[in-house]
C-alpha positions as CSV (number, residue, x, y, z in Angstrom):
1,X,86.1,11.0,40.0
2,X,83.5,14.2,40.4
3,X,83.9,15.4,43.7
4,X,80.1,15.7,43.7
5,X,79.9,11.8,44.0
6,X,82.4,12.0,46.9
7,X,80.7,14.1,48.9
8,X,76.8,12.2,48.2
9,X,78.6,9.2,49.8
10,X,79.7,10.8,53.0
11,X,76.4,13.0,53.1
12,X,74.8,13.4,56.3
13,X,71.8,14.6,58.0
14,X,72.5,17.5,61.2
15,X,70.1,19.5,62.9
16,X,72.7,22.5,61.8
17,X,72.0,25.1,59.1
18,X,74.1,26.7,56.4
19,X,73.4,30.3,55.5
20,X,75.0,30.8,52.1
21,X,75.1,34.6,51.6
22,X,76.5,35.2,47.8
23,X,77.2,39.1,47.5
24,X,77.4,39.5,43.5
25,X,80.4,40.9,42.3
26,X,82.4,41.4,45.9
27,X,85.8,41.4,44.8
28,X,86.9,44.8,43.9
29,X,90.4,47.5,42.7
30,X,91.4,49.9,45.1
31,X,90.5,53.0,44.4
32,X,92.7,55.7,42.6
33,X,92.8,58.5,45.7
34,X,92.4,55.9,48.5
35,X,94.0,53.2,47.6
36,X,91.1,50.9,48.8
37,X,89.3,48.4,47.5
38,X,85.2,48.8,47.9
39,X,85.2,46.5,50.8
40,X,87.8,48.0,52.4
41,X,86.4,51.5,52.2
42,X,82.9,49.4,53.7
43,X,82.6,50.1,57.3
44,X,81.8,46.2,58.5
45,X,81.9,45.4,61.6
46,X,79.5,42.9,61.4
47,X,81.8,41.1,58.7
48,X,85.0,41.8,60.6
49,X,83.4,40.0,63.7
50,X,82.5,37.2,61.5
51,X,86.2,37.3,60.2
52,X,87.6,37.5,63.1
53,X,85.7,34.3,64.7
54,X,86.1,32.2,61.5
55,X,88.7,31.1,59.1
56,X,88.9,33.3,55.6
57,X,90.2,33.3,52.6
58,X,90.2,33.7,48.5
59,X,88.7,32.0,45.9
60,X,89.5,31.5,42.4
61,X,85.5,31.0,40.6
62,X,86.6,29.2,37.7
63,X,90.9,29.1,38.0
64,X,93.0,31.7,37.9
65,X,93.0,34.6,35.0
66,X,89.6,33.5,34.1
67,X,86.9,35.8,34.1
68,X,83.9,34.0,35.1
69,X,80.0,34.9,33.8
70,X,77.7,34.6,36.6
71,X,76.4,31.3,35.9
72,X,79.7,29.4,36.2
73,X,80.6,31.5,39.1
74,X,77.7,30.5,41.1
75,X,78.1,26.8,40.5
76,X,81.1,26.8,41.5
77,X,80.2,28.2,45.2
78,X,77.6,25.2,45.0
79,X,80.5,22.4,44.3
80,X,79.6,21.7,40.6
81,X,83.1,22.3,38.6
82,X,81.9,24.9,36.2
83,X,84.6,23.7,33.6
84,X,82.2,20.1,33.7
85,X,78.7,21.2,34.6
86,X,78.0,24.1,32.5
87,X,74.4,26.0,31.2
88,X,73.6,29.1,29.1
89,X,72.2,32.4,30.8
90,X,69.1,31.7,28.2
91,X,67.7,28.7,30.2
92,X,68.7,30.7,33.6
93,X,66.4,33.5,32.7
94,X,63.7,31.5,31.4
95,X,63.6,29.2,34.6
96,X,63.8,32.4,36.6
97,X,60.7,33.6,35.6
98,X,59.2,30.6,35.9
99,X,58.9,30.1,32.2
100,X,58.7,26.4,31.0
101,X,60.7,24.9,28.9
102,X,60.0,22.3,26.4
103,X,61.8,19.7,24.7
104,X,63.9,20.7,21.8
105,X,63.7,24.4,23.2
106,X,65.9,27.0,22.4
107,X,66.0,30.0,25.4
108,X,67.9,33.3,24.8
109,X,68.8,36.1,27.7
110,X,68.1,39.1,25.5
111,X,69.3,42.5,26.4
112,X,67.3,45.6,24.7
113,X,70.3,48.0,24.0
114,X,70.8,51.9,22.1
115,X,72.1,52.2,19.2
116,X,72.8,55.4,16.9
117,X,72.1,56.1,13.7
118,X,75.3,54.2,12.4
119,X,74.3,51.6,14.5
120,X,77.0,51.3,17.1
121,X,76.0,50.7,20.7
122,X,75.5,53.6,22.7
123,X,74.3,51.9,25.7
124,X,73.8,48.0,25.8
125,X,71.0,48.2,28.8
126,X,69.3,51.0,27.0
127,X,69.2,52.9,30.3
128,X,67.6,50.6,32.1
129,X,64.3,51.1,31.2
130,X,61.8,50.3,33.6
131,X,59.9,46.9,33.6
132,X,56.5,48.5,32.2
133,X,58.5,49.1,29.1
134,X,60.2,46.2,29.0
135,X,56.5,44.5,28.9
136,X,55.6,46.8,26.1
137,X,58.4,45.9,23.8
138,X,58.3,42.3,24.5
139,X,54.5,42.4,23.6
140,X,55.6,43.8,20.2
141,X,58.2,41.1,19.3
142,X,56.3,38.1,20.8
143,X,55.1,35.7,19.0
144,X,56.9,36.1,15.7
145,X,57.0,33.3,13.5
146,X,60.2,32.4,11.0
147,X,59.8,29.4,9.4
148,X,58.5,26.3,11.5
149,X,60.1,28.3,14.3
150,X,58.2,30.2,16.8
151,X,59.9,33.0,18.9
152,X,58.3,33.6,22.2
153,X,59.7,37.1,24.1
154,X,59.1,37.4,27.6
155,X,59.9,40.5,30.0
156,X,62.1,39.7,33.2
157,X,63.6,42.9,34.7
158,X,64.2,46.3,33.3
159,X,66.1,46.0,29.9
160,X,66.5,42.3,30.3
161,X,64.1,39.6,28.4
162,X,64.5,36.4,27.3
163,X,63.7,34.7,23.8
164,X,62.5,31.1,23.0
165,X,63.0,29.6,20.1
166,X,60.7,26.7,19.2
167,X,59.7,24.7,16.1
168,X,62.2,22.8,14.1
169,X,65.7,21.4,14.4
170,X,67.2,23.9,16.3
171,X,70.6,23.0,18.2
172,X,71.9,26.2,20.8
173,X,75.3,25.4,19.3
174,X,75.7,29.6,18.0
175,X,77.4,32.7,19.2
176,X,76.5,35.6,20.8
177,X,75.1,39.1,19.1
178,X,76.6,40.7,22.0
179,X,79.7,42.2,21.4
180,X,79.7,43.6,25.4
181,X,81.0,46.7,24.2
182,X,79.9,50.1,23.5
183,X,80.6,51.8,20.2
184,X,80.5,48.7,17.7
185,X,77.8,47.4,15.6
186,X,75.9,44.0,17.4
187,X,77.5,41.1,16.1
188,X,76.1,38.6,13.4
189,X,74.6,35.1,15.3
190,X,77.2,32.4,13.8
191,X,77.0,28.1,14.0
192,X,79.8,27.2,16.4
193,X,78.5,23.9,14.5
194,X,77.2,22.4,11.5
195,X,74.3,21.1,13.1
196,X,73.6,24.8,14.8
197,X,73.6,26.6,11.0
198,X,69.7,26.8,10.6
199,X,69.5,28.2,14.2
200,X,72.0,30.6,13.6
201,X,69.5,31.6,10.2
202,X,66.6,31.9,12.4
203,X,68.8,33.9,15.1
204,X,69.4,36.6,12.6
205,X,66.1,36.9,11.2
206,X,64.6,37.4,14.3
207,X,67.3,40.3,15.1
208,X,67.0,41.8,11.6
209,X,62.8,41.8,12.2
210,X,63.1,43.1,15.9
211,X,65.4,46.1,14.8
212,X,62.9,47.4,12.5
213,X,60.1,47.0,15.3
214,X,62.2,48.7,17.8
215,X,63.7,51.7,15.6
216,X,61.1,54.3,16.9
217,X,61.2,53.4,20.7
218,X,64.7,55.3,21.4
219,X,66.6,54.4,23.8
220,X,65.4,50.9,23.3
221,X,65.7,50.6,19.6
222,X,67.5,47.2,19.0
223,X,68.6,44.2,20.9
224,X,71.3,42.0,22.0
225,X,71.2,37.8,22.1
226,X,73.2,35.9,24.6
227,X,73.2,32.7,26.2
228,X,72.0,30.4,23.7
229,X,71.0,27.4,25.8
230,X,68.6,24.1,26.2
231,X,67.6,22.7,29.7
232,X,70.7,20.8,31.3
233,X,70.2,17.7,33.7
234,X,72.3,18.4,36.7
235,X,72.5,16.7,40.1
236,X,70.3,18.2,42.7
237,X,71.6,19.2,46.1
238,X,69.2,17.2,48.0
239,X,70.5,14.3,46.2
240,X,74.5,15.2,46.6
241,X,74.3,17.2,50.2
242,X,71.3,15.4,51.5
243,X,69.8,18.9,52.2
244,X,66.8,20.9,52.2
245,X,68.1,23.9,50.2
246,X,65.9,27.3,49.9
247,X,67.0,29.9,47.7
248,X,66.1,34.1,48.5
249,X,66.2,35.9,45.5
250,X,65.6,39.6,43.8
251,X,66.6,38.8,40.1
252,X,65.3,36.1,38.1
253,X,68.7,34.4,37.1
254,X,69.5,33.3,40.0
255,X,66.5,31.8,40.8
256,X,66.4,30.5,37.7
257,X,69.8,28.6,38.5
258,X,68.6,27.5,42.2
259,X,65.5,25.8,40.6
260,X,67.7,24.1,38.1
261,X,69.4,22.4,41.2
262,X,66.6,21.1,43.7
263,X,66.2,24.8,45.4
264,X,63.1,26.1,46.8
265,X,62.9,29.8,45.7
266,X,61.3,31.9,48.9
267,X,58.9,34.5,47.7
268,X,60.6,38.0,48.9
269,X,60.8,42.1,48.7
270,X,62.7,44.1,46.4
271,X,65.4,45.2,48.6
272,X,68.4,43.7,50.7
273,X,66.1,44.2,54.1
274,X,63.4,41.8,52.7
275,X,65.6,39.3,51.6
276,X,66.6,38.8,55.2
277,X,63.2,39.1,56.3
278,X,62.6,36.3,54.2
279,X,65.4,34.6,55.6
280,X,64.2,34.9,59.3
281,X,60.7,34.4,58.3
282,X,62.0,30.8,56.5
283,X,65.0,29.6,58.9
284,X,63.4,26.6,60.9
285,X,62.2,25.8,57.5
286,X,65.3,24.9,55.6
287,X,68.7,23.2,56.5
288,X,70.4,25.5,53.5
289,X,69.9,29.0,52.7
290,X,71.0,30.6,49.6
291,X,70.4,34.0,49.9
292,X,72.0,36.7,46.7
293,X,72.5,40.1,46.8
294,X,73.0,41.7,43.3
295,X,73.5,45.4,43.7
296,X,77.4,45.4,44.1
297,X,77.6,43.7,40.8
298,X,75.1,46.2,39.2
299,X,76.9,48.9,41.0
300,X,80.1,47.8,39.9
301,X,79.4,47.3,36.5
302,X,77.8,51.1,36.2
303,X,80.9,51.9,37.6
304,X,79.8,53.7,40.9
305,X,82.5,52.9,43.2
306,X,80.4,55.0,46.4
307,X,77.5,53.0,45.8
308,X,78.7,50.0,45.9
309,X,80.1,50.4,48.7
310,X,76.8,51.4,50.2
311,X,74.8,48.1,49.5
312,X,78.1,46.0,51.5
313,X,77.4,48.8,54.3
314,X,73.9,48.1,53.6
315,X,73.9,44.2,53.9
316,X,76.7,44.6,57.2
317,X,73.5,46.6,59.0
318,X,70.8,43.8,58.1
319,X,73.1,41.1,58.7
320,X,73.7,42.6,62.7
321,X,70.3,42.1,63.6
322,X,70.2,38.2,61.8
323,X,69.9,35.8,64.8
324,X,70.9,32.3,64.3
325,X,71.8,29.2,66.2
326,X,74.6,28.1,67.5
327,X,75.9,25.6,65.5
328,X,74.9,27.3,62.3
329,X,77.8,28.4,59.5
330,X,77.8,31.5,58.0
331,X,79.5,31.5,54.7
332,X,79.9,34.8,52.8
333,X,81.8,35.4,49.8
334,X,81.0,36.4,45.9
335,X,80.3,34.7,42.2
336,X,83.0,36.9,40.8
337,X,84.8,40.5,40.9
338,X,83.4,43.2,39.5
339,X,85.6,46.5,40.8
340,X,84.0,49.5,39.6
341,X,87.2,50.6,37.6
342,X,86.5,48.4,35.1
343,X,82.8,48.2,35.2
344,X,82.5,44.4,34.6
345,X,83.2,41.0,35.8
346,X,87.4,40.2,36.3
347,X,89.6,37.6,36.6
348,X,90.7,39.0,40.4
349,X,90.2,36.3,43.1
350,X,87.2,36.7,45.8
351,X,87.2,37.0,49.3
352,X,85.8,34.8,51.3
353,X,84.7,34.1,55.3
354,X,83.0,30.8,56.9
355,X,81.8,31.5,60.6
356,X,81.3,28.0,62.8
357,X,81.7,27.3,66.1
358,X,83.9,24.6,65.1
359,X,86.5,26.9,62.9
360,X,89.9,27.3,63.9
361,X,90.2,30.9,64.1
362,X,93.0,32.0,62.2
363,X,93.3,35.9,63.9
364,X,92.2,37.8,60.9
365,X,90.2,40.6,61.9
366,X,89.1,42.1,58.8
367,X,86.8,41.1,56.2
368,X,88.7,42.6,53.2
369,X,90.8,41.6,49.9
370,X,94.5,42.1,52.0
371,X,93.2,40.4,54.9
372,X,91.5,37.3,53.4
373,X,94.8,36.8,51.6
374,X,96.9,36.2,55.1
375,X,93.2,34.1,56.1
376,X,93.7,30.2,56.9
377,X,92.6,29.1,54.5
378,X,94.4,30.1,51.4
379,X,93.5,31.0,48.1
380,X,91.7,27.8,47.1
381,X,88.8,27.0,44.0
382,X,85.5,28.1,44.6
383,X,84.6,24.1,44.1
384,X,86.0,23.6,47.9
385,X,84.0,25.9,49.9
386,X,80.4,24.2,49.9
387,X,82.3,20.7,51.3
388,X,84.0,23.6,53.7
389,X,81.2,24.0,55.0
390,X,79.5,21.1,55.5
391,X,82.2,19.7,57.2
392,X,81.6,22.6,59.7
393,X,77.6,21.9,59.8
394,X,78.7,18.2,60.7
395,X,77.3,17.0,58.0
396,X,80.0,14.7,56.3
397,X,81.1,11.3,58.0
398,X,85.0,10.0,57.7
399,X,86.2,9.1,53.7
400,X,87.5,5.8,53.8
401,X,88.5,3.0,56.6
């Protein structure tokens, strides 16, 4: 039985709230000289009090040794086993940017990328180039037409934009361009089915086009296709929590994933202090918060180990001066690792802290990777923390007789 359909039966309305904070990429590698972890060099001691009234712990996102992408990371933290309910990062970014999505659609998360004059990747974010050349480059590509397919190319942040594919059969069923590696040439879009083959077809063409557009706009001078993805019919959280979820977030994925299940995205700033302005602004509004915080996974994955330990510092200061009631859990934890010594996503589990008034502190005083390891409650799957804590908002009655 889906765990989902256990917890919509025991359900229950409380005046409490649940403020979700999801730092992106938490879980770090101790560092070479100090032998600490990001969050360990962090000075917290907003966290450690947190820690040190609640219970804390690790979390596996997916299980263990699997390196989780941010979409199945982050529905796992929601309850939804990301090995069951899965969904493409094309249809994330599309719905994050409020694009809609038709019937039969086809959505891409496209990446535009360096390459040299062999055509190996130098740099697959083409140094982040800012959104008013992102705009420029999408205007260039959009709107190509290949077959009875028409490609649609939208801007969403920097290097990132998405492609829609739509016209014809198409089935999402191919592979990646992406090889997520510098110095190799981008991949070649493949059918991971039969029925997928003329998508692949239309895949390539559309790269093969775009890389002659793009070859005099160095560093930006081809692109990168992942995420290959139609719209998905999940089960909303009002329907399985019986909540009134709000979501606070900077990049366009993640609200893209919070509108796919039943959140209301909060309009908000560009920087961790407006997303808890937004927060404060919205609490009597909402019974579940979702607030994200992306720059420790795009620190980590530049491999800046010092800044990266500046946004935790950065969200311990905003999150001192948060004011909330006193039934209200606090739940802070991460989609994934991403430790700057490896500049990407890992497999390493995630640490993890629920504040209630109701927890049974467990005497951990730290909000770390050793100390959430000796923390109460375990190392556990990421799947077990949202009934966590609504069991500590009151809001499931007894399973069974």
């Amino acid at each position: 039985m889906d765990m989902l359909d256990v917890i919509k039966d025991i359900s229950q309305v409380s005046p409490s709230r649940i403020i979700y904070c999801v730092l992106d990429g938490l879980g770090g590698l101790p560092h070479p000289e100090s032998g600490q972890t990001e969050l360990e060099t962090a000075r917290t001691p907003n966290l450690n009090r947190l820690a040190e009234q609640g219970i804390s712990g690790l979390i596996d996102p997916v299980c263990p040794g699997i390196t989780p992408g941010s979409a199945p990371g982050h529905l796992g933290l929601f309850g939804y086993d990301p090995l069951k309910y899965k969904i493409g990062r094309g249809v994330l970014e599309a719905t994050g940017i409020d694009f809609e999505m038709q019937r039969g659609d086809v959505a891409t998360r496209g990446n535009f990328c360096t390459v040299d004059d062999a055509g190996n990747i130098t740099d697959r974010r083409a140094g982040r180039i800012d959104n008013a050349k992102c705009a420029e480059l999408c205007q260039l590509l959009d709107g190509m037409v290949i077959g009875k397919t028409t490609v649609i190319v939208c801007p969403v942040k920097e290097h990132r934009f998405i492609a829609v594919f739509r016209g014809g059969k198409l089935d999402p069923a191919v592979s990646d361009s992406d090889p997520q590696q510098t110095g190799v040439p981008a991949k070649a879009v493949t059918a991971l089915s039969p029925a997928a083959a003329a998508t692949a077809t239309i895949a390539n063409e559309f790269i093969a086009q775009a890389s002659v557009k793009l070859r005099g706009h160095h560093p930006a001078n081809m692109l990168l296709l992942r995420g290959f993805s139609c719209c998905p019919d999940f089960p909303k959280i009002s329907e399985v929590y019986r909540l009134k979820p709000s979501a606070i977030s900077v990049y366009p994925m993640y609200r893209g994933l919070a509108r796919l299940l039943g959140m209301e995205i909060l309009e908000t700033g560009t920087d961790i202090a407006s997303e808890f302005g937004t927060l404060e602004r919205h609490y009597a509004d909402y019974d579940f918060l979702f607030m994200h915080i992306k720059w420790t996974d795009s620190a980590g994955e530049d491999g800046d180990f010092e800044r990266k330990v500046s946004v935790i510092e950065e969200f311990d200061r905003n999150l001192g001066s948060l004011t909330t009631g006193e039934d209200d859990v606090i739940v802070v934890t991460g989609d994934h690792s991403t430790p700057a010594r490896l500049k990407g996503h890992s497999w390493h589990p995630v640490p993890v802290l629920l504040s209630s008034r109701w927890c049974r502190p467990d005497g951990i005083a730290e909000f770390s990777e050793r100390s959430c390891r000796q923390g109460g409650l375990g190392r556990l799957p990421a799947t077990r923390i949202m009934p966590l804590a609504m069991a500590h908002a009151l809001k499931l009655v007894k399973y069974g007789a």
